[in-house]
C-alpha positions in Angstrom: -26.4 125.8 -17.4 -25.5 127.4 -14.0 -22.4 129.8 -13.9 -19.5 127.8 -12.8 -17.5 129.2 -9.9 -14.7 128.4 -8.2 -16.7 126.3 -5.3 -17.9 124.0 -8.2 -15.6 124.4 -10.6 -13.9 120.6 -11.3 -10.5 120.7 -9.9 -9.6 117.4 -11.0 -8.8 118.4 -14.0 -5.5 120.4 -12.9 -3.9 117.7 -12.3 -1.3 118.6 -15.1 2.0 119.2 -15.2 1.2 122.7 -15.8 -1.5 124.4 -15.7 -1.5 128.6 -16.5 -4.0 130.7 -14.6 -5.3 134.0 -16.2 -6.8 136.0 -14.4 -10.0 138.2 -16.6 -11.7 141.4 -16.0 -13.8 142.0 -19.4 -10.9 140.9 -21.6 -12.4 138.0 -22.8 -11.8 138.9 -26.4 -8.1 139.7 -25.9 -7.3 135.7 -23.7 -9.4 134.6 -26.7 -7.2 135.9 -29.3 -3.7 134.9 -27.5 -4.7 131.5 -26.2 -6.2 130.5 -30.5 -2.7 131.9 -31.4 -0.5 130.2 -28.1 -2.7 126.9 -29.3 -1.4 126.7 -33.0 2.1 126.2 -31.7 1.8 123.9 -28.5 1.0 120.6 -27.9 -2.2 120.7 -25.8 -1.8 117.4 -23.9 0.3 118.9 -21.8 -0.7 121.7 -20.2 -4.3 123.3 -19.1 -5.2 127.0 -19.0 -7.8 128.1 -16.5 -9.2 131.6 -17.1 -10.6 133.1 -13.9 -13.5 135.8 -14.1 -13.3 138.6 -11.9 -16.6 140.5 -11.4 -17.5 140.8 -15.5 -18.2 137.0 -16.9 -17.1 136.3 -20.0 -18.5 132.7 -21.3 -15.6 130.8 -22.3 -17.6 127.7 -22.7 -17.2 127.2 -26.2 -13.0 126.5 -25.8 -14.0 123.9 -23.1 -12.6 121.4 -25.2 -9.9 123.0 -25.9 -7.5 122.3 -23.0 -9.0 124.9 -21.3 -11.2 125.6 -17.9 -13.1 128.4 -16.7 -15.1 129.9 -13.7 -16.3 133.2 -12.4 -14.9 134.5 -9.0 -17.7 134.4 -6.5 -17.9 137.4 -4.5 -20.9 137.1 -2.7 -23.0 139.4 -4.3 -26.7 139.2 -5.5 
């Protein structure tokens, strides 16, 4: 699978109500951790959360199906 960035990233799928943007820089396991806990308490058909990679990419593939999106910034570089 190619890395997903933000020029083919599906932006359809905002179209929420609400929809939380968190930005990542190597904290992958820390977004992990809150969004598992924020996701035991909250009904996920309302909302999206789309995690943003800055520079280090963190796979967040496997919580796809969870009600939440990810790509990696691209910056251009090789």
């Amino acid at each position: 699978m190619s890395t997903i960035i933000q020029q083919n990233f599906k932006w359809s799928d905002t179209a929420r109500k609400l929809c939380w943007f968190i930005p990542n820089f190597g904290r992958g396991n820390y977004i992990r951790e809150s969004v598992r806990q924020f996701q035991t308490t909250s009904d996920t058909t309302k909302y999206l959360i789309i995690i943003g990679n800055d520079g280090i990419h963190d796979d967040f593939s496997d919580l796809y199906n969870n009600n939440i999106r990810y790509f990696t910034l691209d910056r251009g570089e090789k």
